[in-house]
DOBA-727225 format. One line per field, with one value per atom (N, C-alpha, C, O): x, y negated, z; atom name. Coordinates in steps of 0.1 Angstrom, whole numbers, plus 5000, padded with zeros to 4 digits. Atoms other than C-alpha are relative to their C-alpha. Layout:
REM residues N
X	X|...
Y	Y|...
Z	Z|...
atome	CA|...
//
This chain:
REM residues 274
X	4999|5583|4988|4977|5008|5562|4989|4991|5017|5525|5001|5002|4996|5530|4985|4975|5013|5501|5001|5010|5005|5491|4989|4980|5004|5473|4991|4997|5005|5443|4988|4981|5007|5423|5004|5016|5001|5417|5001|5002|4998|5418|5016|5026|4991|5444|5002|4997|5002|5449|5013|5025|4990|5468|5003|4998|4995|5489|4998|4991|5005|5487|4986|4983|5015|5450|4989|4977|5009|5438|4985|4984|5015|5400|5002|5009|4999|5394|4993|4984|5003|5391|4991|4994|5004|5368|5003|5004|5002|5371|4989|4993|5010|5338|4997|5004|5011|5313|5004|5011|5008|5302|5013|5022|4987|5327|5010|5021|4996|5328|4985|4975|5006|5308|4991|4997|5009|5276|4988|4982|5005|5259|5001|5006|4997|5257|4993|4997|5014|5227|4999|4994|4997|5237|5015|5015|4994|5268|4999|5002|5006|5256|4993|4994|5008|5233|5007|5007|4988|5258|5005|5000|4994|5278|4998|5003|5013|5252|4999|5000|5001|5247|5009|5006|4984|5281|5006|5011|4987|5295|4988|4992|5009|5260|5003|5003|5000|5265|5017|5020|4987|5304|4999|5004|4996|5301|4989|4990|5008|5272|5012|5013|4996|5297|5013|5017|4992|5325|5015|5024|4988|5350|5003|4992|4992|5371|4993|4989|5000|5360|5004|5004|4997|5370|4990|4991|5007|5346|5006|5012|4995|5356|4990|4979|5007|5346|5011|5019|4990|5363|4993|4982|5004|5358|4998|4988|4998|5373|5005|5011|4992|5385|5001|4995|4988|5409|5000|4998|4999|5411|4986|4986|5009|5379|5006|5015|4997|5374|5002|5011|5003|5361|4994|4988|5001|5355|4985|4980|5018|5318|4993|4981|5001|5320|4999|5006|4998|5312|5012|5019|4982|5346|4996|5002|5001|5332|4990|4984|5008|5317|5010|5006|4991|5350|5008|5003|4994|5377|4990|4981|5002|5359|4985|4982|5014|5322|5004|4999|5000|5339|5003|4998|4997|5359|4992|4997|5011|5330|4991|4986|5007|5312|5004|4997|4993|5338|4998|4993|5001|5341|4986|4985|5014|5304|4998|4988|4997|5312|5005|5001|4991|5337|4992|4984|5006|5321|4989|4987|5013|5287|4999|4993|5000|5297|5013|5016|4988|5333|5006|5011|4993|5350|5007|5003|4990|5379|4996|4987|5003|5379|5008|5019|4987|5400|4988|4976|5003|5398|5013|5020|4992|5421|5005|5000|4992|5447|5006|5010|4992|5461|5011|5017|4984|5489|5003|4996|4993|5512|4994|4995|5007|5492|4992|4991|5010|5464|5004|4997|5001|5483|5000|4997|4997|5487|4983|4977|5018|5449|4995|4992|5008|5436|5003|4995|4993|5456|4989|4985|5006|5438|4989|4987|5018|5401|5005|4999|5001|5409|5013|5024|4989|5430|5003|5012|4995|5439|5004|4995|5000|5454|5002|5013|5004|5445|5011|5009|4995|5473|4989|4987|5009|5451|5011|5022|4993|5464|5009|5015|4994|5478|5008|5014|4992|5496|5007|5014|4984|5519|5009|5017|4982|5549|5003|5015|4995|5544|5005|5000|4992|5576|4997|4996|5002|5568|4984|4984|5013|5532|4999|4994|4999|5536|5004|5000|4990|5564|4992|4997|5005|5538|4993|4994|5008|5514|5004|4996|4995|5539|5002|5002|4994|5550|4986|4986|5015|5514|4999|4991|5006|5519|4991|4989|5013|5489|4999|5004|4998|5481|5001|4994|4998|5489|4994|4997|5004|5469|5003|4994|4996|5488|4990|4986|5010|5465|5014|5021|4987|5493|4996|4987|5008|5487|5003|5012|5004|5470|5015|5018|4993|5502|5017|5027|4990|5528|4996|4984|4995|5542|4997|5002|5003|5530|5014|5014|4991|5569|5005|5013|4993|5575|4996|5000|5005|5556|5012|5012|4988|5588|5006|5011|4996|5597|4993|5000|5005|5572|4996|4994|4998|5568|5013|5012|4988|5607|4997|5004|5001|5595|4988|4988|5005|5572|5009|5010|4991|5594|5009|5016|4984|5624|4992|4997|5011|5596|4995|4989|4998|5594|4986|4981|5010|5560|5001|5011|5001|5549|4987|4985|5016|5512|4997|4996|4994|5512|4987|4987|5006|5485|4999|4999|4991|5493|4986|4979|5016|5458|5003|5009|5001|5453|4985|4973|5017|5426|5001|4995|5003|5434|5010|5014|4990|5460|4997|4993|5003|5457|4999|5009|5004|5445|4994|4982|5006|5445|4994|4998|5003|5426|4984|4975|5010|5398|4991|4980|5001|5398|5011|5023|4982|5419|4997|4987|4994|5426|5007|5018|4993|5430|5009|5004|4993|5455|5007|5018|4996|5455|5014|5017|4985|5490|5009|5020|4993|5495|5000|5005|5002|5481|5011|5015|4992|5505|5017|5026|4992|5530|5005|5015|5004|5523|5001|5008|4993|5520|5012|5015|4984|5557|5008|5020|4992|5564|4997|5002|5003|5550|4989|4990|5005|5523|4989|4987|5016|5484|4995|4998|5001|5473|4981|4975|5014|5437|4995|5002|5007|5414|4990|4981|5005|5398|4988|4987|5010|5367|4996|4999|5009|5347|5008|5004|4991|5377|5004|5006|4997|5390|4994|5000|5008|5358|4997|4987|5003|5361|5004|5009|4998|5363|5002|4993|4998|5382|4997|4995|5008|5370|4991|4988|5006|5351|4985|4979|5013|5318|5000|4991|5000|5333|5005|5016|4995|5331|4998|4995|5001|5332|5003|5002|4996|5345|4988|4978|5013|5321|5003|5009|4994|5325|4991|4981|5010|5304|4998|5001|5002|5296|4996|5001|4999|5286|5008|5006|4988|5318|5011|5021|4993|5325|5003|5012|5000|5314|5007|5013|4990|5331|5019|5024|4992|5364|5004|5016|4999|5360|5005|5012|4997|5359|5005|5007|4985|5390|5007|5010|4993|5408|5003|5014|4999|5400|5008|5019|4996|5402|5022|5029|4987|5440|5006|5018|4993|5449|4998|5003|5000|5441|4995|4987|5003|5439|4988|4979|5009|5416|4988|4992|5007|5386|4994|4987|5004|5378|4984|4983|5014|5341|4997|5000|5011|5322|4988|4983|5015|5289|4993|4996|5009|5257|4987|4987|5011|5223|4990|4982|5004|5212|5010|5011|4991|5241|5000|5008|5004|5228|4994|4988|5000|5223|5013|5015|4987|5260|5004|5005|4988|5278|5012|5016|4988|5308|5000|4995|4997|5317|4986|4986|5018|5275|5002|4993|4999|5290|5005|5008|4987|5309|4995|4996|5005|5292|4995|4994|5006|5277|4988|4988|5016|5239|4998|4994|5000|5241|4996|5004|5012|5212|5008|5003|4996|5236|5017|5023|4988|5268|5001|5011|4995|5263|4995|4994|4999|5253|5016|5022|4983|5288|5010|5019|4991|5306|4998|5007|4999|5294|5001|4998|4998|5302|5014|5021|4984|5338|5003|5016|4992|5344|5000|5008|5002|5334|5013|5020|4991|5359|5011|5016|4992|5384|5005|5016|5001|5381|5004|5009|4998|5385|5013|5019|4985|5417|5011|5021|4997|5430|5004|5007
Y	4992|0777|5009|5004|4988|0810|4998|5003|5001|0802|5009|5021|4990|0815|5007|5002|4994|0836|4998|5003|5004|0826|5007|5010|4995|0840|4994|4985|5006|0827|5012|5016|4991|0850|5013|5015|4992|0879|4998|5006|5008|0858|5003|5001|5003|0860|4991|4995|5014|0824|4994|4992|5006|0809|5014|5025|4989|0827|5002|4993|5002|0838|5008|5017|4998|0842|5002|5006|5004|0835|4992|4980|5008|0824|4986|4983|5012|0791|5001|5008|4999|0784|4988|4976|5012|0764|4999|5007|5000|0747|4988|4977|5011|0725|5003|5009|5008|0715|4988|4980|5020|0684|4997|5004|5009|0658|5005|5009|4999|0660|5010|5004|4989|0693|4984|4977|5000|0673|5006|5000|4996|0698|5015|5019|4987|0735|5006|5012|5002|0738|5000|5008|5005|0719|5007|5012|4989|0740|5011|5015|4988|0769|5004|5014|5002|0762|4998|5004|5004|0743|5009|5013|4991|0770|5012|5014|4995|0796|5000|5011|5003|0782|4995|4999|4999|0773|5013|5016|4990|0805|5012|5023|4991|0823|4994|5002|5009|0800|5008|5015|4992|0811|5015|5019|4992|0842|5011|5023|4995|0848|4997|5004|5007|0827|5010|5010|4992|0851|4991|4993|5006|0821|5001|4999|5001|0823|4989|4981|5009|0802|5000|5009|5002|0785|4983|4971|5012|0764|4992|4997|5014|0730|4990|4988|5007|0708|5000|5008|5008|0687|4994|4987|4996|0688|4985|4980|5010|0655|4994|5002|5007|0625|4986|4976|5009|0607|4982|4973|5008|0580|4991|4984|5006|0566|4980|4974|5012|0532|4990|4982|5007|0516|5006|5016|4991|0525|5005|5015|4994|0528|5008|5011|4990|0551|5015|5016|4985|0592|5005|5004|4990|0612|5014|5023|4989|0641|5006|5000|4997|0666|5006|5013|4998|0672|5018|5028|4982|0708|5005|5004|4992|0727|5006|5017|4998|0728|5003|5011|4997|0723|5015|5021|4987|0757|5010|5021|4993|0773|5004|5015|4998|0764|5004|5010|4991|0773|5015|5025|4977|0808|5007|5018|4997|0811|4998|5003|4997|0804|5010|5016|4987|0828|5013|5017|4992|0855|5007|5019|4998|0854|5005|5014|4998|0850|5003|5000|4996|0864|4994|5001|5008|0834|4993|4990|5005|0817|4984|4977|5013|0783|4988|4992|5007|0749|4986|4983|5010|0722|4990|4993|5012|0689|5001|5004|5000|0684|4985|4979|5012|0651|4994|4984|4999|0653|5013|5021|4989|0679|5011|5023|4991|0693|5007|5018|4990|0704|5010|5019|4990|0727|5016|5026|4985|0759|5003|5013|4996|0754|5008|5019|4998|0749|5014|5021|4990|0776|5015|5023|4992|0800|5005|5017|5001|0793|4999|5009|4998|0790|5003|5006|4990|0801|4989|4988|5012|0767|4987|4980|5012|0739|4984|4982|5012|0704|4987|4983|5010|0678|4983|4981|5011|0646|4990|4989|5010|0620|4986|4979|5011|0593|5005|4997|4993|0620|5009|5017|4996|0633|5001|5011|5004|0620|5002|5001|4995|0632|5008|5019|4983|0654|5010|5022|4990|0668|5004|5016|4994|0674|5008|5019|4985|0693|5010|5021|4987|0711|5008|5019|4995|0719|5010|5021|4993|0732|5010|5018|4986|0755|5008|5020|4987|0769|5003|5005|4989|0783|5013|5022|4988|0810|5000|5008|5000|0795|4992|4980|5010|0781|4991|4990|5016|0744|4997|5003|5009|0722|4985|4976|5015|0690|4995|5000|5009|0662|4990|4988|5010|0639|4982|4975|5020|0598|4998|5001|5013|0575|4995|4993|5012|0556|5007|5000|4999|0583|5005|5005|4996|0596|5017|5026|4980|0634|5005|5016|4995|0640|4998|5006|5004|0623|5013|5014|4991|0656|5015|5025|4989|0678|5000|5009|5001|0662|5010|5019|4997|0674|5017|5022|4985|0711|5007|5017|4999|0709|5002|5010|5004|0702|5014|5018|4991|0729|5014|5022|4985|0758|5000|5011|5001|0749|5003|5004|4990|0763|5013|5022|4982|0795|5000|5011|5007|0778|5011|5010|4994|0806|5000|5005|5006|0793|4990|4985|5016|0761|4993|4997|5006|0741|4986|4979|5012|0707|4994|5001|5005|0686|4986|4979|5014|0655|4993|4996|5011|0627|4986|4978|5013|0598|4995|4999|5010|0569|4986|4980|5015|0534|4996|5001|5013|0509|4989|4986|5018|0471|5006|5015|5001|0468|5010|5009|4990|0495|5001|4995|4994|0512|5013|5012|4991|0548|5006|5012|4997|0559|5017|5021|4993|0591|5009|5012|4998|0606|5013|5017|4985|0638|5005|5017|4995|0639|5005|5011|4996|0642|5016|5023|4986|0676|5011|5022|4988|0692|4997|5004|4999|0676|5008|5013|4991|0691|5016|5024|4986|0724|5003|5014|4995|0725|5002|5004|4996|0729|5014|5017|4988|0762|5007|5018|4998|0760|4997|4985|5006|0760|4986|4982|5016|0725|5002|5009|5008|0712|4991|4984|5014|0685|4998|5007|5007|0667|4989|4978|5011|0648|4994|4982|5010|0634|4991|4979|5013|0616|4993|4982|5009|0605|4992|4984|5012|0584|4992|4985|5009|0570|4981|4977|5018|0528|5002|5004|5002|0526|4988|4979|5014|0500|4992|4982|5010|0485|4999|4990|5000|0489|4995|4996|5005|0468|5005|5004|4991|0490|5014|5023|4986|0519|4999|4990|5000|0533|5003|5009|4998|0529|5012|5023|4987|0551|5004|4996|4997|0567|5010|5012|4985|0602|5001|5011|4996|0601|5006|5016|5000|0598|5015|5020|4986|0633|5010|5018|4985|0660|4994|5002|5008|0636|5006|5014|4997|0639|5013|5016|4991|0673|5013|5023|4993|0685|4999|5007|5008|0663|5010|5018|4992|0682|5012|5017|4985|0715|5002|5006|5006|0705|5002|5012|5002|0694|5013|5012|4988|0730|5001|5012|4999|0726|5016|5023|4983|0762|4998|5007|4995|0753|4978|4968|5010|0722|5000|5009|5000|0707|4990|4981|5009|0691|4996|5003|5001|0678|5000|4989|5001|0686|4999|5001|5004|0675|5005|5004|4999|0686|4988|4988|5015|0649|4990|4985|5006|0628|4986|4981|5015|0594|4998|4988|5000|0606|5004|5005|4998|0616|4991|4979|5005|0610|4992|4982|5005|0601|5005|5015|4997|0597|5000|5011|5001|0593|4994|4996|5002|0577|5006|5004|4989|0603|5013|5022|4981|0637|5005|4995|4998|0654|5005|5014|4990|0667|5015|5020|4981|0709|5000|5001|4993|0713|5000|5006|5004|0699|5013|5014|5001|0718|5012|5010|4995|0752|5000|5011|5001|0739|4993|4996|5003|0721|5011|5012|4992|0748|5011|5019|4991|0769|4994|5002|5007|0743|5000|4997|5002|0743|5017|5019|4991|0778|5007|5015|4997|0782|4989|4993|5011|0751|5007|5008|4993|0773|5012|5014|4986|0804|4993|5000|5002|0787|4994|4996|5006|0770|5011|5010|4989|0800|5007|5019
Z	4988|5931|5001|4996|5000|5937|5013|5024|4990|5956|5011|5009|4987|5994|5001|4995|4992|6009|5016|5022|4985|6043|5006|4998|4991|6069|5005|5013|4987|6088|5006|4998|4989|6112|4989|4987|5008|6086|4984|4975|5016|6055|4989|4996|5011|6028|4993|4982|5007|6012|4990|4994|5008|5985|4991|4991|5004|5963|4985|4981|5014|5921|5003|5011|5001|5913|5015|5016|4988|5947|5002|5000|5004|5948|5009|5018|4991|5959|5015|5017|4993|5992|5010|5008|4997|6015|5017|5026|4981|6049|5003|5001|4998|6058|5015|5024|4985|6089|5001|4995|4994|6108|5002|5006|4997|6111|5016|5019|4985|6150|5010|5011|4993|6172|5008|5016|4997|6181|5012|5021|4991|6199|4998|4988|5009|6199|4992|4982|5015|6180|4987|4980|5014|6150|4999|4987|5005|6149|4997|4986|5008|6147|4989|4982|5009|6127|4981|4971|5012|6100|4999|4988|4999|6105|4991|4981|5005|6098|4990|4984|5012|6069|4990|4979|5010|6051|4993|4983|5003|6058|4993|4989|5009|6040|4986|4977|5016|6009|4995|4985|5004|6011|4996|4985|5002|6013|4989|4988|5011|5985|4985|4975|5010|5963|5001|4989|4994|5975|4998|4990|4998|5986|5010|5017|4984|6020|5003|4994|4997|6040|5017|5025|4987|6072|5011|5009|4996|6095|5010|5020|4995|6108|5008|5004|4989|6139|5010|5016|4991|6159|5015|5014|4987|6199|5002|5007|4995|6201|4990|4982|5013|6173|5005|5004|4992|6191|4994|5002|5007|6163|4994|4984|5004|6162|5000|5004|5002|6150|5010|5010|4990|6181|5010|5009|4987|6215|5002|5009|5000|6212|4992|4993|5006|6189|5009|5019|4995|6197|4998|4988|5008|6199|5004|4998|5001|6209|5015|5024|4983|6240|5007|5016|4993|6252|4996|4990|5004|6250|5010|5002|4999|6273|4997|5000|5007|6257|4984|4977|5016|6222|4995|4986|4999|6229|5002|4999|4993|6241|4989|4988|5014|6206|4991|4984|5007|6188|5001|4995|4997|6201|4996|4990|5007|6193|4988|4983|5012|6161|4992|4982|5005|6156|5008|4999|4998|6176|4993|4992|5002|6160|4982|4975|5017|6124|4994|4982|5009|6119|4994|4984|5009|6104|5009|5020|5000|6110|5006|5000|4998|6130|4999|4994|5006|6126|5006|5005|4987|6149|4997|4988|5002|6150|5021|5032|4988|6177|5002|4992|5000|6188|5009|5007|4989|6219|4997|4990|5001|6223|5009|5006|4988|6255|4997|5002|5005|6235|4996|4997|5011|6210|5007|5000|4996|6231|5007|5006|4997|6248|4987|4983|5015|6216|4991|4985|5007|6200|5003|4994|4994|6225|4990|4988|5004|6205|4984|4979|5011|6171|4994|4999|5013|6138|4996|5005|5000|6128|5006|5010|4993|6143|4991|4987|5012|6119|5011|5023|4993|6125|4992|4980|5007|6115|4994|4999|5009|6088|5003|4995|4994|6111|5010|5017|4987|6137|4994|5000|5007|6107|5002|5003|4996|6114|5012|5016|4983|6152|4999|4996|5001|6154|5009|5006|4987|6189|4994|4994|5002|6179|4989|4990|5009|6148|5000|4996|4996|6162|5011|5015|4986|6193|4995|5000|5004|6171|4989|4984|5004|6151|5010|5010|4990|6179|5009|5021|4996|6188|4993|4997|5005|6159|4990|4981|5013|6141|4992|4993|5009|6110|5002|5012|5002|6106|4987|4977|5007|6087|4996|4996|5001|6079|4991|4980|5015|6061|5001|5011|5010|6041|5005|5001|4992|6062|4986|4977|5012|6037|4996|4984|5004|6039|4999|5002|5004|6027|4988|4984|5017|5993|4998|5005|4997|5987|4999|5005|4999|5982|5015|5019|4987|6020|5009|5020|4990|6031|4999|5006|4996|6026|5016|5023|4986|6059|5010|5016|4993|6076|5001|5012|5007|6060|5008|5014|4990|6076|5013|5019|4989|6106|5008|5020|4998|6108|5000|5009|5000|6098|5005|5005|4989|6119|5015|5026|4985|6147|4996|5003|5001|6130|4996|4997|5005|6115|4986|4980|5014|6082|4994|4984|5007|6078|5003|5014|4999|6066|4987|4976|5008|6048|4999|5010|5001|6031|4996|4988|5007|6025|4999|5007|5003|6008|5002|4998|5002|6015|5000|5007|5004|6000|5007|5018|4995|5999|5002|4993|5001|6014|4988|4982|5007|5985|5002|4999|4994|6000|5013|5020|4989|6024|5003|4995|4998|6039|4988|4985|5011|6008|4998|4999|5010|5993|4990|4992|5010|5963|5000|5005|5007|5949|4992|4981|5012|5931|4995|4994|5008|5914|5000|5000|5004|5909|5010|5011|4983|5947|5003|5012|4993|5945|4993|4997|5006|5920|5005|5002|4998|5935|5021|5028|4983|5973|4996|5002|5005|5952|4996|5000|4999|5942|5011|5009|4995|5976|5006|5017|5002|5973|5015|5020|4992|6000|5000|5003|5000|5997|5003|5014|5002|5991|4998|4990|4999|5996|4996|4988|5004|5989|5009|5008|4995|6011|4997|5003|5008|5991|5009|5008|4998|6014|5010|5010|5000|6035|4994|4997|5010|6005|4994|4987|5008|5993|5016|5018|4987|6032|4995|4985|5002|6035|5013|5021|4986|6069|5003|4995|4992|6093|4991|4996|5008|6066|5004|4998|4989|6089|5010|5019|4984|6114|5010|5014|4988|6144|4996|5004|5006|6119|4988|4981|5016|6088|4993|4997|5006|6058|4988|4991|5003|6029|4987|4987|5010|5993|4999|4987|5000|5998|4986|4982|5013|5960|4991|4984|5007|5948|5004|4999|4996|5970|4997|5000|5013|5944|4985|4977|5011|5917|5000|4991|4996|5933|5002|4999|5001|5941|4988|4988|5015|5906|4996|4987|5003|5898|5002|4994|4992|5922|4996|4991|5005|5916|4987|4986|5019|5875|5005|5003|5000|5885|5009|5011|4996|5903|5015|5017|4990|5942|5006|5000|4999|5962|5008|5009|4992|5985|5001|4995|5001|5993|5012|5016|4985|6026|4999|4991|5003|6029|5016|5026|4988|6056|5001|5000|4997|6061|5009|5021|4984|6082|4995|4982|5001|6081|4995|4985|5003|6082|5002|5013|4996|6075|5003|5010|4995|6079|5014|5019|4982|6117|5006|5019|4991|6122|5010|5010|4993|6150|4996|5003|5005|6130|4985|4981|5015|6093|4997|4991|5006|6083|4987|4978|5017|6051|4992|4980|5013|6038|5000|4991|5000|6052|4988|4980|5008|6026|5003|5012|4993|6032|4996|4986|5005|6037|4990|4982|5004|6018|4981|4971|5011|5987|4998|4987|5003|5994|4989|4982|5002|5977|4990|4986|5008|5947|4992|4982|5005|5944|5000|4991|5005|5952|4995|4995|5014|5928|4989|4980|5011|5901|5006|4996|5001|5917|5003|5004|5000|5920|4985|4980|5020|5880|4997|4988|5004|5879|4998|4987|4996|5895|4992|4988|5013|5874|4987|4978|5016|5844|5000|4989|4993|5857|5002|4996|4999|5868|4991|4994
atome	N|CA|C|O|N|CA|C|O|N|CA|C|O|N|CA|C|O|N|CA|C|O|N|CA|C|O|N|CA|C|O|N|CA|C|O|N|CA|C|O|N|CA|C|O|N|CA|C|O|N|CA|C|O|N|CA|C|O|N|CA|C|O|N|CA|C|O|N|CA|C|O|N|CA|C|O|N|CA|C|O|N|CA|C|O|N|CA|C|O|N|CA|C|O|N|CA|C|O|N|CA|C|O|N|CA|C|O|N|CA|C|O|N|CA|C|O|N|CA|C|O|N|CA|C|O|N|CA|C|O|N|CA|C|O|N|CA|C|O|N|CA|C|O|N|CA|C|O|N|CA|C|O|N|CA|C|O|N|CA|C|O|N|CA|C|O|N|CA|C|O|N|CA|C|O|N|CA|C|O|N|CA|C|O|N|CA|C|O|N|CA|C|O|N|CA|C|O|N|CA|C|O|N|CA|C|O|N|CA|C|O|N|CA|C|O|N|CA|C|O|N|CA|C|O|N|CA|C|O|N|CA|C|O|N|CA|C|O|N|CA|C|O|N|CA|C|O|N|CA|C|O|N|CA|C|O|N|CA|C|O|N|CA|C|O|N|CA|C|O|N|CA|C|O|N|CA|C|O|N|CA|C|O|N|CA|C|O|N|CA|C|O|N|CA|C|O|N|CA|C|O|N|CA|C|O|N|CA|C|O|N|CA|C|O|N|CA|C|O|N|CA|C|O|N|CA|C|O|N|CA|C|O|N|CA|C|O|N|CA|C|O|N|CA|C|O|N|CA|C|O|N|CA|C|O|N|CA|C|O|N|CA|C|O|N|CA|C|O|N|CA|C|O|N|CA|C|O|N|CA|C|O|N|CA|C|O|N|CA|C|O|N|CA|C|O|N|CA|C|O|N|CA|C|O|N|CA|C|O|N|CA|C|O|N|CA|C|O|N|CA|C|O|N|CA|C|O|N|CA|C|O|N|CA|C|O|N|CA|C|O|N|CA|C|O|N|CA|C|O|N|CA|C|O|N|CA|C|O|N|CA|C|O|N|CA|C|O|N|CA|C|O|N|CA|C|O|N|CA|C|O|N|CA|C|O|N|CA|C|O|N|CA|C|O|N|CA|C|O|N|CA|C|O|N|CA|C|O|N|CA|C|O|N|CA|C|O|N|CA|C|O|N|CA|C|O|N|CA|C|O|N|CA|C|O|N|CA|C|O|N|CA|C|O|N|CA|C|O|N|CA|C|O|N|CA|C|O|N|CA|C|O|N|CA|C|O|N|CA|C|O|N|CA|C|O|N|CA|C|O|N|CA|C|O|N|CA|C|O|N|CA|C|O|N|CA|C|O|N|CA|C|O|N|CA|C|O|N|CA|C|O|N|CA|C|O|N|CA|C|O|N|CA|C|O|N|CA|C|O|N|CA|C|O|N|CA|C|O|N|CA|C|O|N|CA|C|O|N|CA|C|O|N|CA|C|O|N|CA|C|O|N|CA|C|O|N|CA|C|O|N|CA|C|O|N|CA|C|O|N|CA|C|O|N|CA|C|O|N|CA|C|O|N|CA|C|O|N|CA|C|O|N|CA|C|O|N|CA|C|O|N|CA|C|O|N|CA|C|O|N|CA|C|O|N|CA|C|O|N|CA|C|O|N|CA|C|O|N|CA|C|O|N|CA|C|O|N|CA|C|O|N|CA|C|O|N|CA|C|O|N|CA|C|O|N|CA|C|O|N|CA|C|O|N|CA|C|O|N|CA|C|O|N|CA|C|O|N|CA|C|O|N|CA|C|O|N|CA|C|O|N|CA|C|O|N|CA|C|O|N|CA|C|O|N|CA|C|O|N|CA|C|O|N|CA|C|O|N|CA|C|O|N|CA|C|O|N|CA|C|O|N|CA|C|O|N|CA|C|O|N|CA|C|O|N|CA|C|O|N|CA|C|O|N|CA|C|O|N|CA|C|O|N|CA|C|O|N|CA|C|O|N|CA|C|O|N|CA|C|O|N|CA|C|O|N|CA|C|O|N|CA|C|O|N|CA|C|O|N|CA|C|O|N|CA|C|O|N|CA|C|O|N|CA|C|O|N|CA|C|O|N|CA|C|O|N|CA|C|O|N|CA|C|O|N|CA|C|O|N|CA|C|O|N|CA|C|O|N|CA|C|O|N|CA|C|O|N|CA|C|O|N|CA|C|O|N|CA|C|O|N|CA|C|O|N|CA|C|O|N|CA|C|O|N|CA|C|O|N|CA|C|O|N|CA|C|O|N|CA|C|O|N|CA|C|O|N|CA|C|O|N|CA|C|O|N|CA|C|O|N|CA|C|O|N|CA|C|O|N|CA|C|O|N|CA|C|O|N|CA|C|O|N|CA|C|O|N|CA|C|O|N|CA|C|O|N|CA|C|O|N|CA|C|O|N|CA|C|O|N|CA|C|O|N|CA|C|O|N|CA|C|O|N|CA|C|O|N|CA|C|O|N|CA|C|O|N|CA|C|O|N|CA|C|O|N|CA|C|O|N|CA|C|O|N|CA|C|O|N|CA|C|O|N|CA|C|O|N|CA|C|O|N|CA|C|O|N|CA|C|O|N|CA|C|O|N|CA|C|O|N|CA|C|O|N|CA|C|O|N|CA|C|O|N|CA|C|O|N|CA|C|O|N|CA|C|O|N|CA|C|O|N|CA|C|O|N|CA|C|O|N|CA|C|O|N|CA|C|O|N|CA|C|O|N|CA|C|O|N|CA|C|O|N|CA|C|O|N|CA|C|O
//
C-alpha cells in the first residue's frame, strides 16, 4: 500500500522519502518553566538536524498508577502552556485526550489529539477526536495484535478522520513487563499510515514500583535504533531536564541533555534505510 502524507499544523509527514519525524517532551506539563524550556530546546536540536518535529505534554494522565501520583495542572493552565508553546516557537503540539468531552476543548489548543494505549478500543472517544478535524495519534494497547489496529483506523475514517498516526509502545510480557516487537512496525505500515515508535514507553515496567511504574531508560536509545533500522516514519521520546525528578515516568524519561545526540544517530539510521 502507497505511504499517506498527513498533515499536522504546517508539517508534511509520512510518505516516500519523507525525513524522519520526531514527537518528544516531559511526560506530563510540570510547570511552565520547564516547558518552555524543554521545548526550547528539542525543537533547536530538531531543527539543526532538520527533522519535523512535534512537541508533547500532557495537561492531565488520567491513568496513573495510583492516586498519589501527579496527573497533572489541570486543562486550563495546560492550554495556556501549550499555546505558549506553539506561539513562541512555531511547532506543532500534541496532547493526550481521555473522555469524549475533552476532544473538541482540546482540539481548540493543539494539532494533535493522542488517544493513549489503554483508551483504544474507546469507540466514542476516537470517533470524538476525529471529528475535531485534527490529527489523531492512536498508540496500539499493550494487549492488542498490531493487525487488531485496522479496527480502529475504521473507526477513525468512518468520521471523515484523514490524519491518522498509528504508534507502537510495547506489548504486555507476564506480568509488569513489555516486549517489543519490530515486526509490529511493518505490520502497522501496511496499513498505509505513518507509524511511530514509542522507546521510552516501551522499556516501561507497569506497576512494577508499587504505587508506580518502574522502567530502564537505557534500553531507550537501544530500541530506538531497532525501530528506525526496521522502517518506522516517525519516533516518540520523552524527555526531562532531570529525570530522576519527574513528576511521572522518572524511569523511562530520557535526560535532554542526551536527546540530540541520538537523534542524529537515528536520523543517519534513517537515511540509510531510506
Amino acid at each position: 500500500m502507497t505511504m499517506k502524507t498527513i498533515h499536522v499544523g504546517k508539517l508534511k509527514l509520512g510518505g516516500k522519502n519523507a525525513p524522519l519525524f520526531v514527537i518528544a517532551g516531559p511526560c506530563v506539563i510540570e510547570g511552565e518553566s520547564m516547558v518552555l524550556r524543554t521545548a526550547e530546546m528539542l525543537a533547536t536540536v530538531c531543527s539543526r538536524l532538520r527533522l519535523p518535529f512535534i512537541f508533547k505534554a500532557s495537561y492531565d494522565k488520567a491513568n496513573r498508577t495510583s492516586t498519589d501520583s501527579f496527573r497533572g495542572v489541570g486543562f486550563k493552565r495546560g492550554m495556556a502552556i501549550l499555546a505558549k508553546v506553539k506561539a513562541k516557537l512555531g511547532v506543532p503540539v500534541l496532547t493526550d485526550v481521555h473522555s469524549v468531552i475533552e476532544c473538541a476543548a482540546v482540539a481548540e489548543f493543539v494539532d494533535v489529539l493522542q488517544i493513549p494505549a489503554f483508551l483504544c478500543r474507546q469507540t466514542d472517544l476516537v470517533q470524538a477526536a476525529a471529528c475535531t478535524g485534527k490529527c489523531v495519534n492512536v498508540k496500539k494497547g499493550q494487549f492488542l495484535a498490531p493487525w487488531d489496529m485496522r479496527n480502529v483506523i475504521d473507526k477513525i475514517t468512518a468520521m471523515g478522520g484523514r490524519n491518522i498516526i498509528l504508534t507502537e509502545r510495547g506489548t504486555s510480557f507476564g506480568y509488569n513487563n513489555l516486549v517489543a516487537d519490530m515486526r509490529s512496525l511493518v505490520i502497522l505500515r501496511e496499513f498505509g499510515w505513518p507509524v511511530v515508535f514509542d522507546a521510552t514507553h516501551s522499556v516501561q515496567m507497569p506497576g512494577a514500583a508499587g504505587k508506580a511504574s518502574g522502567g530502564d531508560r537505557r534500553m531507550a536509545p537501544v530500541l530506538a535504533r531497532a525501530a528506525v533500522a526496521a522502517g518506522c516514519d516517525g519516533v516518540f521520546l520523552e524527555a526531562h531536564p532531570r529525570p530522576e525528578r519527574a513528576l511521572s515516568d522518572a524511569a523511562t524519561q530520557l535526560p535532554l541533555a542526551q536527546v540530540g545526540d541520538l537523534l542524529k544517530t537515528l536520523r543517519e539510521l534513517h537515511e540509510v534505510v531510506g
